[in-house]
C-alpha positions in Angstrom: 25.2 45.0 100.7 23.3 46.5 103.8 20.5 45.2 105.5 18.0 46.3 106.8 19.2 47.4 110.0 22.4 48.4 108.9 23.9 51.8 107.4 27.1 52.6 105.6 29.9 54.1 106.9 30.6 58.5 106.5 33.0 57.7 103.9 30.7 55.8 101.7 30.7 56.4 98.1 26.3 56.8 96.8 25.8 57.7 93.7 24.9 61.2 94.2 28.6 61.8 95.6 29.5 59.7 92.4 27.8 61.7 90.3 28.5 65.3 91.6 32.4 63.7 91.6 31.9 62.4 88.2 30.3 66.3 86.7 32.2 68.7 88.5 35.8 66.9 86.9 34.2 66.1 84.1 34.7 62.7 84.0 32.4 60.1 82.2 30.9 56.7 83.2 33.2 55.1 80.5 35.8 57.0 81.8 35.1 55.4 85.5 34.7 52.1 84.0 37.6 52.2 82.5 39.7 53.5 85.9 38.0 50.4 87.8 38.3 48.0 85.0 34.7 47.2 84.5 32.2 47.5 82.1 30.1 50.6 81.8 27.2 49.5 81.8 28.3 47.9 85.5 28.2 51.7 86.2 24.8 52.6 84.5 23.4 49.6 86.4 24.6 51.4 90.1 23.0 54.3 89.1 19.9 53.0 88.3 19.5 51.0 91.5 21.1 53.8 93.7 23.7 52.0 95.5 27.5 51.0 94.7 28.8 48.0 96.2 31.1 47.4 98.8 34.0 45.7 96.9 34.7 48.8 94.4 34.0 51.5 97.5 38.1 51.7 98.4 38.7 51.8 94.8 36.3 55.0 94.5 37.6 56.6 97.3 41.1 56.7 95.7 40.4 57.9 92.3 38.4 60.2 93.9 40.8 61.7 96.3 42.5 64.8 96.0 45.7 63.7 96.3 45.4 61.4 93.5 47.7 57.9 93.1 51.1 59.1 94.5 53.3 57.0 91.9 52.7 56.4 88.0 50.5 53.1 88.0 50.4 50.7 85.0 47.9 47.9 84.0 48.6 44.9 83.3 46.6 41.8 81.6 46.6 38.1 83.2 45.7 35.6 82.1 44.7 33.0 84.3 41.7 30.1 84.7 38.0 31.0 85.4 38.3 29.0 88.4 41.6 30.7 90.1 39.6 34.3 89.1 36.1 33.0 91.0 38.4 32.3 93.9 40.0 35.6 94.2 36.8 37.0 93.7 35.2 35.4 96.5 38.3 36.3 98.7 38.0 39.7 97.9 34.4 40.2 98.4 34.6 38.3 102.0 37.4 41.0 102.9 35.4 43.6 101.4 38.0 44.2 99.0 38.2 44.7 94.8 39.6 42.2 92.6 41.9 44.7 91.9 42.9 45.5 95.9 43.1 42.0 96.9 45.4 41.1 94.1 47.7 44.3 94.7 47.6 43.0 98.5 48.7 39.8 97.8 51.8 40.7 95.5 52.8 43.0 98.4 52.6 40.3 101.0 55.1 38.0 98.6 57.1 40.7 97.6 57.8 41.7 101.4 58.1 37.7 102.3 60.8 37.3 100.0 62.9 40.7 100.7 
């Protein structure tokens, strides 16, 4: 979130950048959702406040970019306790980070340590 005194960065995602993405590929709100693996309404609710948060930003920025993922990705359900998610969460967020990104990060890390 940004304070009062602060601004986001050029490569923020608004919703009008959102939006204009989301028309001109013709791509819905479900369909979003769906990519970030969120509710839709979690989308209907940016919109109507005008501001996406800073934990799904790096997510948006790579569906959105014209290159598109480089390698087939597949997704996966875990499950794990409430408790270990809230933690990850909470990690993520402080490293302004997805659930999603930090998760990815820390399966890379292991994978390299044990190579």
């Amino acid at each position: 979130m940004f304070t009062s005194n602060s601004q986001p960065g050029p490569d923020y995602v608004d919703t009008k950048k959102l939006g204009q993405w989301l028309h001109e590929h013709s791509i819905s709100r479900a369909e979003i959702a769906k990519a970030l693996g969120i509710q839709t309404t979690v989308v209907h609710n940016w919109f109507a406040r005008q501001r996406i948060p800073r934990n799904v930003q790096a997510s948006l920025r790579h569906l959105m970019g014209k290159d598109g993922p480089s390698e087939l990705e597949s997704q996966i359900a875990v499950r794990m306790k409430n408790s270990t998610l809230n933690e990850i969460a909470r990690q993520a967020v402080k490293e302004g980070l997805s659930v999603e990104e930090w998760i990815l990060r820390a399966v890379g890390e292991k994978l390299e340590k044990n190579a």
